[in-house]
N, C-alpha and C positions, 0 to 999 in steps of 0.2 A: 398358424392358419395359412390354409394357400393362398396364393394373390386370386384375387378375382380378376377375370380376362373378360373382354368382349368377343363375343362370338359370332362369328357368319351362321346364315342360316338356321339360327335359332330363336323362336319366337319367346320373348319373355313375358306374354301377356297373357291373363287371363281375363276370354270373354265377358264373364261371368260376374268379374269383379272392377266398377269401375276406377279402377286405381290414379293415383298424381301419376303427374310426369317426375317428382324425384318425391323421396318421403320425408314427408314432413313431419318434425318435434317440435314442444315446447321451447327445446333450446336452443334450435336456430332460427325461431320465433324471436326469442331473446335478445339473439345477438344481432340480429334482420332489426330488431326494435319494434315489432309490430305484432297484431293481435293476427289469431289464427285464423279466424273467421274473414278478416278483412283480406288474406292473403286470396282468396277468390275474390272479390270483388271490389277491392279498393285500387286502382289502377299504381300509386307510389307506392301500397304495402307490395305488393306482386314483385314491381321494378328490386325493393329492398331483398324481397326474400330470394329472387332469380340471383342477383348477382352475389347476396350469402352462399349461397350454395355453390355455386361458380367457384366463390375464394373459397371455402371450406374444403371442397371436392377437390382444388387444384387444375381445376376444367378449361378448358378458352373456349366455352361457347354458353349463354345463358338461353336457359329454356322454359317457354310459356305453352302454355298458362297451366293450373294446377289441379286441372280439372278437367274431364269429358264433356262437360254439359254446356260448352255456349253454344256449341250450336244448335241441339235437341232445345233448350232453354228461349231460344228465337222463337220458336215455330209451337209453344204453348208447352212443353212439358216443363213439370212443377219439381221442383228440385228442396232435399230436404239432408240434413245431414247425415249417412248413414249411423247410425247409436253404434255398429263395430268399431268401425275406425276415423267416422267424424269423416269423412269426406263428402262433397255432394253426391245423390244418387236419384235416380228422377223416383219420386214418390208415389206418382199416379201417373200412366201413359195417358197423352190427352184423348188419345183413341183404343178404342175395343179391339180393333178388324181394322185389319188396313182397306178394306172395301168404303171406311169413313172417311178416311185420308183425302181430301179435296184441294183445295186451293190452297198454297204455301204462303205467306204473305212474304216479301224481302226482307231479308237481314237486315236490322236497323243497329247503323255502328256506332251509334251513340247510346244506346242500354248494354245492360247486365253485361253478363262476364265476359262479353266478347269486346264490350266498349273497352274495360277495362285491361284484358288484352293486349289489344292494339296502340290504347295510351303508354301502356306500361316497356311495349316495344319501341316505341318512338321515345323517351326517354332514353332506354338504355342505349340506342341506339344513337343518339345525340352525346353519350356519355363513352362512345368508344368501341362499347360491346358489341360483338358478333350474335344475334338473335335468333334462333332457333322457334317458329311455332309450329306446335301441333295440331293438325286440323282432326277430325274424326270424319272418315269413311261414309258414304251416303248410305252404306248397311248398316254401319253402325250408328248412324242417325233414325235410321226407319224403327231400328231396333232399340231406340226408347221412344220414337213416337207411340209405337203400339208393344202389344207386349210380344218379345221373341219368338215366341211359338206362333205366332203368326207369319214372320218373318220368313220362318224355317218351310213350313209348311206354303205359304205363298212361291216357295220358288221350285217347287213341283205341279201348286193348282192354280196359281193363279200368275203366270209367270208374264203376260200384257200390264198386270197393274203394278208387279214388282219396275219392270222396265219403265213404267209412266212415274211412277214416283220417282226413280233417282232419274231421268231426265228433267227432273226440276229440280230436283235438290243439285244436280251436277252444276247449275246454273249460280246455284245459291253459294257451292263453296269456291265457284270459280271468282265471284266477285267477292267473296272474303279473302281469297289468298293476292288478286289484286288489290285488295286494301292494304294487306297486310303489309304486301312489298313497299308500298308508298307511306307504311310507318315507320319503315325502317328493316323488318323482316329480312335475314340472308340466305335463311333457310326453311323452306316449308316442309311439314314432315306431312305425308298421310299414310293416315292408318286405319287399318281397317280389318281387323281380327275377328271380329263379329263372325265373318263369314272365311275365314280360310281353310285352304284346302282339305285341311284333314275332319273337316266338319257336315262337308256335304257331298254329294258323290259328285264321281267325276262329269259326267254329263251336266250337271248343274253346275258346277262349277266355272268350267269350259264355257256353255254355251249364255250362262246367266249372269253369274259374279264376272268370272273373271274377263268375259267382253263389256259389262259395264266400265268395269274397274277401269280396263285399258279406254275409254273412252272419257271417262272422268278425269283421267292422268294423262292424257292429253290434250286436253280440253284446259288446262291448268297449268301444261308447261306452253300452252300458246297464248295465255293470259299473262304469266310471266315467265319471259324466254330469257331472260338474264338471271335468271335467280336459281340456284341448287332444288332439287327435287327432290326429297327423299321419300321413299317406300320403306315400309315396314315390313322385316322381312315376313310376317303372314300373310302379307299381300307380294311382295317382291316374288318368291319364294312359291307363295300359289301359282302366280300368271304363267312364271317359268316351265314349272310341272306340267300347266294345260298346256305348252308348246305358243304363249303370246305373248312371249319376249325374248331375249338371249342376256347372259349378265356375262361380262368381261372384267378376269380381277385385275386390277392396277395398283401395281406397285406402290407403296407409303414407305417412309424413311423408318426404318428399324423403329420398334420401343414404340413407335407412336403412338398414342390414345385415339380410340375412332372421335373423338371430338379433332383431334388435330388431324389425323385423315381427311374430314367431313371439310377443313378448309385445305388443305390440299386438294380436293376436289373444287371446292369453289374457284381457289385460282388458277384452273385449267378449263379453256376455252372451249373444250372437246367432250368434256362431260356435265349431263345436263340432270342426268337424273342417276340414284345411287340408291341402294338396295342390299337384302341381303344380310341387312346388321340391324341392329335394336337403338336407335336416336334417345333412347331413355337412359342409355348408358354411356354416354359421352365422356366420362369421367375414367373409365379401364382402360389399360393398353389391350392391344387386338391380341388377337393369341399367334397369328399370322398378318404379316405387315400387308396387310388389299384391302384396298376397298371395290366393292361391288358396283361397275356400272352395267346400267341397266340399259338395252336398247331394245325399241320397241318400233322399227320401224321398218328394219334388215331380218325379218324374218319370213 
């Protein structure tokens, strides 16, 4: 079998499917010592199963949480296992029509899967580990508040209240990723595939997604200016195309796995945000030794 590489510029996500951030078995449930179910929600099952995976993988960076849904889960959507593959999947959108979408209430970091989360990084990170979280994209938040076809449609007809909502939600994930850091977090991933580039035309893209996007990402590296950024390259990868960003490849030591890029990057004072590659695959060597920085300010 060929080795699997990590790739630039290729999205490994599908929309459609809310997938973990690595997959999960009964058998490294096992070896984690923990129940499958508790692995979302129980703040030490998470910690045990992150850093299983880490030593199992061979990896140096452990990644939370195992799920899409703490942040759509905050803000009233009901989360149910999917019968496929047993992972959470939001069961009922709290709203019809994003025209019902009104008042956000704050993130409270003390519930569900984002308390757990946060504890479960503040452990591993008392224990040594290198902490990777991944946040979900304020599209891809809208896009289980209501159902996607709303989504989709709203950013042709109704393109004031698309813009009003993630100006609130921008707010929402800018203060989880400043908690995050203060748990311990090294690395904030966002992502946001919901809406990338090859999903909607380019005018919408440009003038909707991808100027939100650039405003929610930096509205987050000015929340935390010490901490690694990372963009997922559906996102990374879009902004670029629309012409609202530049990426620069920099050089990584031979053989390297983009998990050990990703702290190569962290230990350089010069790059803030990094793009371009898949943070779900930390565990591959790159197929070419760069990693992707992203600048968004020089253009």
């Amino acid at each position: 079998m060929a080795e699997v590489k990590a790739v630039a510029f290729k999205c490994q996500s599908d929309p459609g499917e809310p997938s973990p951030t690595h997959i999960l078995t009964e058998e490294l449930c096992r070896k984690a010592n923990v129940r499958y179910e508790d692995v979302f929600t129980d703040a030490a099952s998470m910690a045990r199963m992150a850093k299983t995976i880490r030593r199992e993988d061979g990896d140096v960076i452990c990644r939370l949480p195992f799920s899409v849904a703490a942040e759509a889960e905050q803000l009233g959507a009901a989360f149910a296992p999917n019968p496929e593959n047993r992972l959470p999947a939001v069961k009922n959108p709290p709203y019809a029509k994003l025209d019902e979408i009104g008042e956000l209430p704050p993130f409270d970091f003390a519930k569900g899967q984002m308390a757990a989360a946060l504890a479960a990084a503040e452990t591993l990170s008392r224990e040594g580990e290198t902490v990777l979280l991944e946040m979900e994209g304020v599209f891809s938040i809208m896009g289980m508040l209501a159902p996607s076809k709303e989504l989709y449609k709203g950013l042709y007809r109704k393109r004031d209240k698309i813009r009003d909502i993630a100006a609130r939600l921008r707010e929402h994930v800018v203060a989880y990723a400043r908690e995050a850091v203060r748990h311990g977090v090294k690395i904030v991933a966002y992502s946001d595939a919901t809406i990338s580039f090859d999903l909607v035309s380019p005018d919408s893209y440009k003038n909707i997604c991808g100027a939100v996007t650039l405003d929610v990402v930096r509205a987050i590296r000015e929340a935390v200016p010490d901490t690694l950024l990372h963009l997922c390259s559906a996102t990374s990868v879009g902004i670029e195309r629309a012409g609202l960003c530049r990426s620069e490849a920099i050089p990584v030591p031979e053989g390297a796995t983009y998990g050990e890029a990703l702290l190569f990057a962290l230990k350089n004072p010069d790059i803030k945000i990094v793009g371009h590659g898949c943070h779900g695959r930390t565990q591959y060597r790159l197929e070419e030794p760069k990693i992707y920085k992203i600048d968004m300010d020089n253009i």
